[in-house]
C-alpha positions as a Markdown table, in Angstrom:
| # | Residue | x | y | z |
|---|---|---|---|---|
| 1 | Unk | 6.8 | 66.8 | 21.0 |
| 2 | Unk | 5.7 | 66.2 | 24.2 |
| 3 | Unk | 4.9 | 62.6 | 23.7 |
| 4 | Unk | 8.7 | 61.5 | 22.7 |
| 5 | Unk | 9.7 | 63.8 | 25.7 |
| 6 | Unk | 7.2 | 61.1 | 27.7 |
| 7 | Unk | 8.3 | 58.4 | 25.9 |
| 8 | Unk | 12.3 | 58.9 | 26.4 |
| 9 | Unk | 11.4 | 59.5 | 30.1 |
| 10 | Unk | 9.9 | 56.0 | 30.1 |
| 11 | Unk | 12.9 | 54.6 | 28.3 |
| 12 | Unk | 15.7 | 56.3 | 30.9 |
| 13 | Unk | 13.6 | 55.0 | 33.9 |
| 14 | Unk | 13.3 | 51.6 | 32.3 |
| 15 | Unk | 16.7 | 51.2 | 31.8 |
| 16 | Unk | 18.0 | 53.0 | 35.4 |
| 17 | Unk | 15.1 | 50.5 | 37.3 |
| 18 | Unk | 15.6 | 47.4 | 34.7 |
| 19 | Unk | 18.8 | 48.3 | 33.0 |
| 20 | Unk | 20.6 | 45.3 | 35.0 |
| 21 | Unk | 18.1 | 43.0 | 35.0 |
| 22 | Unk | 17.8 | 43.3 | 31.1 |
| 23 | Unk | 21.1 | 43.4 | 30.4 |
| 24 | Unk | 21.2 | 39.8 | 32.4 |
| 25 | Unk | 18.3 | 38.1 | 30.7 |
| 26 | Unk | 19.3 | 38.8 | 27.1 |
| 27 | Unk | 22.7 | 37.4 | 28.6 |
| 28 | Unk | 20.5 | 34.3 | 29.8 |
| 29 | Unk | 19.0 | 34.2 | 26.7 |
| 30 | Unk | 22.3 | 33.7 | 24.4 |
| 31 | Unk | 23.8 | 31.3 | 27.1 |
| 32 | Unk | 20.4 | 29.5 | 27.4 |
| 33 | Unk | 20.5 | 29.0 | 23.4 |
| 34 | Unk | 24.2 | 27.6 | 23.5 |
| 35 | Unk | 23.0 | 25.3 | 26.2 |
| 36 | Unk | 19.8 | 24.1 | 23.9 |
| 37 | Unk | 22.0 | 23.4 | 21.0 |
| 38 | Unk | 24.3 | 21.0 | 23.2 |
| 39 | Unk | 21.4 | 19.2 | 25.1 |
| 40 | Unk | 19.8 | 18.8 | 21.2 |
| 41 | Unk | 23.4 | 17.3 | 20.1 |
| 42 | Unk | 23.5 | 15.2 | 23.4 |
| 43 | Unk | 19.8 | 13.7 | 22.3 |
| 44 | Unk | 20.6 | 12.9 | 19.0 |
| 45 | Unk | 23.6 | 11.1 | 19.9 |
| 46 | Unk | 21.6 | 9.3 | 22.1 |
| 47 | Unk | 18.9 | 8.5 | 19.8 |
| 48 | Unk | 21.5 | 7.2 | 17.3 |
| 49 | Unk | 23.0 | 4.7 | 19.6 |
| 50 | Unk | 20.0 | 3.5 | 20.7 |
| 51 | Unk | 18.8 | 3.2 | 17.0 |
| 52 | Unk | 15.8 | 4.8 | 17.7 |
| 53 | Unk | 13.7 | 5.5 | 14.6 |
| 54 | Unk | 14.6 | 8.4 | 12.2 |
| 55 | Unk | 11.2 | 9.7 | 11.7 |
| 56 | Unk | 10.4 | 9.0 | 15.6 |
| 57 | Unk | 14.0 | 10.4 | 16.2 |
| 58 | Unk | 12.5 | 14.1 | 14.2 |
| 59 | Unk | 9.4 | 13.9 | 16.2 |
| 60 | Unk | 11.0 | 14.1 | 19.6 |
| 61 | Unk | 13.7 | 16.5 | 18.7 |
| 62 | Unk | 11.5 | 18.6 | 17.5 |
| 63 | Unk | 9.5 | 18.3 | 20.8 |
| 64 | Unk | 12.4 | 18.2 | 23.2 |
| 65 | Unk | 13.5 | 21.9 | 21.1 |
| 66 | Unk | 10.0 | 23.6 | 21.6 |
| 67 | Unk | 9.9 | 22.8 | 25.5 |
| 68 | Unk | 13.1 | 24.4 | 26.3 |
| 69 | Unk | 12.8 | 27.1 | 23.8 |
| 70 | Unk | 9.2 | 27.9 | 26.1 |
| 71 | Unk | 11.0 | 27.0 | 29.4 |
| 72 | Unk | 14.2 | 29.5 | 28.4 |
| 73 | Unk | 11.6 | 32.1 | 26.6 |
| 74 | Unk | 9.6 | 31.9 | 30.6 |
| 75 | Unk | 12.7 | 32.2 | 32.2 |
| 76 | Unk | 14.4 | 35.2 | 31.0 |
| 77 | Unk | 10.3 | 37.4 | 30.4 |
| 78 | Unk | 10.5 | 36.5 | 34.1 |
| 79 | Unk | 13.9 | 38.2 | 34.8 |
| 80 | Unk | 13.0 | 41.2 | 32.8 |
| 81 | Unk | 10.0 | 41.5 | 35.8 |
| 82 | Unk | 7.4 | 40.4 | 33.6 |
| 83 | Unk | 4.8 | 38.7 | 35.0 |
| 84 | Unk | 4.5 | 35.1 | 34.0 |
| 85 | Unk | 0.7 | 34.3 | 35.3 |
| 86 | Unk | -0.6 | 37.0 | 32.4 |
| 87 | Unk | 2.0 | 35.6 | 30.1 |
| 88 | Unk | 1.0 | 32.0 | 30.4 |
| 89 | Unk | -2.8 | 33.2 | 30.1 |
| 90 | Unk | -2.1 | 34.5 | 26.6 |
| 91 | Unk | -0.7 | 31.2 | 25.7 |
| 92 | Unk | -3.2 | 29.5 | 26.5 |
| 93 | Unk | -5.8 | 31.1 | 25.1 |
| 94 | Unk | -3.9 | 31.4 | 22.1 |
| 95 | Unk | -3.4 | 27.7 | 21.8 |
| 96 | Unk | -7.0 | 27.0 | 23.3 |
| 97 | Unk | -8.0 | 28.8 | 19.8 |
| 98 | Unk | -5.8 | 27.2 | 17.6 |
| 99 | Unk | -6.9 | 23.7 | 19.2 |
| 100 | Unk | -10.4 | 24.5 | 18.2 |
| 101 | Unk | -9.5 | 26.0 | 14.9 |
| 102 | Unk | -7.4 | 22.8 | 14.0 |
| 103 | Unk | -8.9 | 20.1 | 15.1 |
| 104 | Unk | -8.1 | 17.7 | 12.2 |
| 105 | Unk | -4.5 | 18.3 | 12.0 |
| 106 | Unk | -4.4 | 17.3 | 16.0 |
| 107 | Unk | -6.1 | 14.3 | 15.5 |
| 108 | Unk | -3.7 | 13.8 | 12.8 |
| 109 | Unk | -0.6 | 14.9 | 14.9 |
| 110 | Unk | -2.0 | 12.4 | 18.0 |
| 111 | Unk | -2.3 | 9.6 | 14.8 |
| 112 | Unk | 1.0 | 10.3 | 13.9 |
| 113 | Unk | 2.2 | 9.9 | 17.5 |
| 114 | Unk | 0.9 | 6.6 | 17.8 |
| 115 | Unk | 2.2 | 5.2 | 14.7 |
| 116 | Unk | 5.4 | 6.6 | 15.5 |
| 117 | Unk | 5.4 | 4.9 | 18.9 |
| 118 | Unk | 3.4 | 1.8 | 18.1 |
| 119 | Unk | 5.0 | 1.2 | 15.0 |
| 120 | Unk | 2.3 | -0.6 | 13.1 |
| 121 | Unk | 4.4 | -0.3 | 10.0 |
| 122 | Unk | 7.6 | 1.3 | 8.8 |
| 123 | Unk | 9.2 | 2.9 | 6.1 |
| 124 | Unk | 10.0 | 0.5 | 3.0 |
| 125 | Unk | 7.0 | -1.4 | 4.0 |
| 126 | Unk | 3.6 | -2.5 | 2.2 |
| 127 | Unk | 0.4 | -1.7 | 4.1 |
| 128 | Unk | -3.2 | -1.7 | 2.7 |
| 129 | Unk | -5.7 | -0.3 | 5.5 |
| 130 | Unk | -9.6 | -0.8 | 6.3 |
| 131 | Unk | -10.1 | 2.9 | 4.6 |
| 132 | Unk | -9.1 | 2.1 | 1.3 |
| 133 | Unk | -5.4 | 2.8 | 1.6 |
| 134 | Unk | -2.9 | 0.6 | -0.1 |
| 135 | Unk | 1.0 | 1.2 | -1.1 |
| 136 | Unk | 4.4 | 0.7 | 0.3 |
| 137 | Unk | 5.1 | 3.4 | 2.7 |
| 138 | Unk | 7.6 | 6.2 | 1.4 |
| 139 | Unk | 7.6 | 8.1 | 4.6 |
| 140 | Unk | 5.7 | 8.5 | 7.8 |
| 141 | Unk | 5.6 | 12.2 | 9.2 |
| 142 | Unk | 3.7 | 13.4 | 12.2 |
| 143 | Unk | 0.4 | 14.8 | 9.9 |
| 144 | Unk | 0.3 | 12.6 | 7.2 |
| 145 | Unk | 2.1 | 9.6 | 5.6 |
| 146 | Unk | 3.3 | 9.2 | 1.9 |
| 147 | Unk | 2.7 | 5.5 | 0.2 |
| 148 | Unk | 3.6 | 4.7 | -3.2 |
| 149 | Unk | 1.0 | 2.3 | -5.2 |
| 150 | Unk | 1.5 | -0.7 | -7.3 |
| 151 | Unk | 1.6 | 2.0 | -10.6 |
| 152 | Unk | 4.0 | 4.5 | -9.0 |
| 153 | Unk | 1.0 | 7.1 | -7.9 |
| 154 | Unk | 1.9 | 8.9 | -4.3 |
| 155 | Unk | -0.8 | 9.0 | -1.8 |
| 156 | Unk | -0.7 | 10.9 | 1.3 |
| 157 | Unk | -2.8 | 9.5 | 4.0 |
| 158 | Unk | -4.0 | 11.8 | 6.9 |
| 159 | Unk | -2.5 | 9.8 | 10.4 |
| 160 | Unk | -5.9 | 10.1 | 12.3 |
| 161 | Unk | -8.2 | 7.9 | 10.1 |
| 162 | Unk | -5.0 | 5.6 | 9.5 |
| 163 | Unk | -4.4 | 5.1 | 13.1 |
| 164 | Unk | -7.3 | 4.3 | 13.6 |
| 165 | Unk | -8.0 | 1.9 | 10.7 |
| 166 | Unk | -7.6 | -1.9 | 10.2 |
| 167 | Unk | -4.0 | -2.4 | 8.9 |
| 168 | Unk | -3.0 | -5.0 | 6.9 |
| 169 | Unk | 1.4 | -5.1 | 6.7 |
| 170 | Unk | 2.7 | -7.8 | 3.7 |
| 171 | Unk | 6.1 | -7.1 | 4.8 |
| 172 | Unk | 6.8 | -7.4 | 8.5 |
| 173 | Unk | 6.9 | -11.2 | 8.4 |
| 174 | Unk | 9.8 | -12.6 | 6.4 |
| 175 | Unk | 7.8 | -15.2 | 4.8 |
| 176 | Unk | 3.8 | -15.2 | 3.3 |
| 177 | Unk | 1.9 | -17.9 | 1.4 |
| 178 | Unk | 1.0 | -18.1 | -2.1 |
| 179 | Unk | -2.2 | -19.8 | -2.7 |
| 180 | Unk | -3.5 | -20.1 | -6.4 |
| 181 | Unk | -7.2 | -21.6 | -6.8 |
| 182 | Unk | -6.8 | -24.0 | -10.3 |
| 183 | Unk | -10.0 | -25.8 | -11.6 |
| 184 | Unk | -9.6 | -29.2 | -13.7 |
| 185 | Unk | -12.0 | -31.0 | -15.1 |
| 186 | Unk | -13.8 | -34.0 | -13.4 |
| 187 | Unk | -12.6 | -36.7 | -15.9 |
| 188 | Unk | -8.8 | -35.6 | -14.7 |
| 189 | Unk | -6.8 | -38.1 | -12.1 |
| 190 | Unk | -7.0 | -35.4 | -9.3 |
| 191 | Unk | -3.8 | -37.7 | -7.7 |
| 192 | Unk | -1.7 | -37.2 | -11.1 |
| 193 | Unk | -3.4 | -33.5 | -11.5 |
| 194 | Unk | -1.6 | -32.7 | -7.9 |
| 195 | Unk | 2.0 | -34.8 | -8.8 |
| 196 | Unk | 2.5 | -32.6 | -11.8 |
| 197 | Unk | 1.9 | -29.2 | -9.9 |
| 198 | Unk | 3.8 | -30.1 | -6.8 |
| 199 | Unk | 6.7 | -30.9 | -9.2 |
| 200 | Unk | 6.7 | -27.7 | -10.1 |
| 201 | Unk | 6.8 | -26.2 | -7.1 |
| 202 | Unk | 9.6 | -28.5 | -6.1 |
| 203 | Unk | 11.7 | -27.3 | -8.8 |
| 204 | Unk | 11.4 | -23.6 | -8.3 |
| 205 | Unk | 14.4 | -22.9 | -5.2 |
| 206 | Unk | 12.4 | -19.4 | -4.4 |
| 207 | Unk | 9.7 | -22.0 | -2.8 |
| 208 | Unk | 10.1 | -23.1 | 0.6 |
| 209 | Unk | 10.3 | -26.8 | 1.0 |
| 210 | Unk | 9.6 | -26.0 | 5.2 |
| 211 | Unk | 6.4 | -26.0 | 5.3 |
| 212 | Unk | 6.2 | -28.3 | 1.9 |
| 213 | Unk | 3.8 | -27.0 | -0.6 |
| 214 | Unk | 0.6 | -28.3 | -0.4 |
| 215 | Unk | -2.7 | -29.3 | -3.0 |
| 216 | Unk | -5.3 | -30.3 | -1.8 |
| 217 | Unk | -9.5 | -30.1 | -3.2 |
| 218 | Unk | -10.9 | -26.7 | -2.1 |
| 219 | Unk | -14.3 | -27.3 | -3.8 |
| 220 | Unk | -16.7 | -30.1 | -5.8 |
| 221 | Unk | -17.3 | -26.7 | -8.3 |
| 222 | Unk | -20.4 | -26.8 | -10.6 |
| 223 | Unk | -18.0 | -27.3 | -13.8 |
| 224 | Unk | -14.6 | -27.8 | -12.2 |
| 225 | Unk | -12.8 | -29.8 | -9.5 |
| 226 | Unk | -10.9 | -27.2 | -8.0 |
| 227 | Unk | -7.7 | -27.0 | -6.2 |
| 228 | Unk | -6.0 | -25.2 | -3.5 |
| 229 | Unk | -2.0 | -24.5 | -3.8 |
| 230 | Unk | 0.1 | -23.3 | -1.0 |
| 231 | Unk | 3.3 | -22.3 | -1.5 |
| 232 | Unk | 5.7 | -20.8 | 1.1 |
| 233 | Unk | 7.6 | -17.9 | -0.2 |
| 234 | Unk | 10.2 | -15.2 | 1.1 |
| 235 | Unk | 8.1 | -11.9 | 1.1 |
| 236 | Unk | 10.6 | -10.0 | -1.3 |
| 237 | Unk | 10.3 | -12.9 | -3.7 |
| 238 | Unk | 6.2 | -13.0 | -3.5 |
| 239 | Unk | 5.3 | -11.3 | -6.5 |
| 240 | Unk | 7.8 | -12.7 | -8.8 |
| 241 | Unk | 7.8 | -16.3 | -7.7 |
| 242 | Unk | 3.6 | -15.7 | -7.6 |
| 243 | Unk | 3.0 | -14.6 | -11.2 |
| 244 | Unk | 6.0 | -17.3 | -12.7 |
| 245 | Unk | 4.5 | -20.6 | -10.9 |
| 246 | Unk | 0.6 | -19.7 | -12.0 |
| 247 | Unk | 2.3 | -19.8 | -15.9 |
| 248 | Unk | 4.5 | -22.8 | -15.0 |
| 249 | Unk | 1.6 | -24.5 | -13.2 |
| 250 | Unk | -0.7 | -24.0 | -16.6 |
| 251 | Unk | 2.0 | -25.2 | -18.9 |
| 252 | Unk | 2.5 | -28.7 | -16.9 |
| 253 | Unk | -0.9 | -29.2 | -16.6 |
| 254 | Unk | -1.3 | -28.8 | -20.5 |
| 255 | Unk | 1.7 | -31.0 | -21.2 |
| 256 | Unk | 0.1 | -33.8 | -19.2 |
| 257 | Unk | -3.3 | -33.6 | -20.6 |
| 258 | Unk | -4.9 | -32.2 | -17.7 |
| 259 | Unk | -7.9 | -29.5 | -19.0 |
| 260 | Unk | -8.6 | -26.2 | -17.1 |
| 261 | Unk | -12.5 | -26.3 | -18.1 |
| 262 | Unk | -14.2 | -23.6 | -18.6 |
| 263 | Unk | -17.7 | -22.8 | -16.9 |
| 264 | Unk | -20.1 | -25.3 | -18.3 |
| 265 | Unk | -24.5 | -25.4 | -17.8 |
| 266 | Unk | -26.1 | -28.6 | -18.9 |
| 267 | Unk | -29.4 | -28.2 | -20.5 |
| 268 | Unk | -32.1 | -30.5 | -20.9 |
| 269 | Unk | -35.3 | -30.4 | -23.2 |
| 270 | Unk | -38.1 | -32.3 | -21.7 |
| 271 | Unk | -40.8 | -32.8 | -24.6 |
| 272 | Unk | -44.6 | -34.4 | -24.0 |
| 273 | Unk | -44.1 | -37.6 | -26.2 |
| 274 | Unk | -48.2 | -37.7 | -27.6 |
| 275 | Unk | -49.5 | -41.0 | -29.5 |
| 276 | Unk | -50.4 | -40.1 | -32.9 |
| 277 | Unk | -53.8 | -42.2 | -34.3 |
């Protein structure tokens, strides 16, 4: 009994000393929240006419939100006569723990900062990276990034090793080279050999005529004259025009009596010749 007489004493000579100054913060508070929503508003609009990224656009929303929900949060514990310096010890000692207790999801969120900022690839793209990653990227948020592979598997890849990776991106140029490796056999016209193929190429319209396909003799191989192709291709067209030109390329070649060999060893038998008496 007498510790709720104590405690509604405390509560009357809280509100009589801090009833005004309460009554104005939580009025701060509501206001402050109205004015966060409108600045938020006012940011995105921005963002969208300067056509700032969508998942970079998410990042620094969310960012911008967080500071002035802190600042506001400060501003109206400091109206109630709270002191700040203990309140801002908590925190961060609170995030001094969390840091420690996550570090691999910060050096993810720091990865996924840099890619977002760098932009070392984007969504829609395909990447393959120096850890073993490979896929066309699905979506890039600030821990980890979705790719899809060539056989429709998802992969998440943390942001920290793949910032920090090698990446290779087959999409950011508009155009890539196709280069196939064909053997024929020594007896073949290598002239003729490279007339058929490049008539091939020359009929396909997915091949770029600028730069102009070339063939010329990669290697003297140990059962094959082989030859390098080069084709110029749009990037979306790659794959198709890739896998149609290595079947046209084998069907001309067979039409004009040029032979793909295969892998060939010469043996000889050496035998002592004695003179029989």
């Amino acid at each position: 009994m007498k510790d709720s007489q104590n405690i509604l004493t405390f509560l009357k000579t809280l509100i009589v000393t801090k009833g005004l100054s309460i009554v104005l913060a939580v009025i701060f508070f509501f206001v402050g929240r109205w004015l966060i929503k409108i600045i938020i508003k006012l940011v995105n609009h921005r963002f969208e006419s300067k056509e700032v990224d969508i998942s970079l656009r998410d990042f620094l929303r969310s960012i911008i939100r967080f500071g002035l929900y802190i600042l506001l949060i400060l501003t109206v514990v400091s109206m109630m006569g709270i002191e700040t310096t203990s309140f801002l010890t908590v925190i961060g000692a609170a995030g001094l723990s969390i840091g420690l207790a996550l570090q691999g999801s910060l050096s993810n969120f720091a990865g996924g900062v840099l890619i977002l900022l760098f932009k070392p690839f984007r969504v829609g793209e395909y990447i393959s990276s120096s850890n073993g990653v490979a896929g066309t990227v699905e979506k890039i948020d600030i821990l980890y990034t979705t790719l899809k592979t060539g056989d429709g598997i998802a992969v998440y890849a943390p942001n920290g090793p793949l910032a920090n990776a090698v990446i290779t991106n087959y999409s950011q140029k508009e155009t890539r080279c196709a280069e196939y490796i064909i053997g024929i056999s020594y007896d073949s016209d290598i002239q003729k050999a490279r007339e058929v193929i490049l008539s091939v190429l020359e009929k396909d319209k997915q091949i770029l005529q600028t730069p102009a396909p070339q063939v010329n003799v990669n290697e003297l191989a140990s059962s094959s004259v082989n030859l390098s192709i080069k084709a110029w291709i749009n990037t979306t067209d790659y794959w198709t025009v890739l896998y149609r030109n290595r079947e046209n390329i084998k069907i001309a070649l067979d039409k004009n009596n040029i032979p793909i060999p295969f892998p060939q060893s010469e043996m000889r038998i050496l035998s002592d010749k004695k003179t029989l008496i």
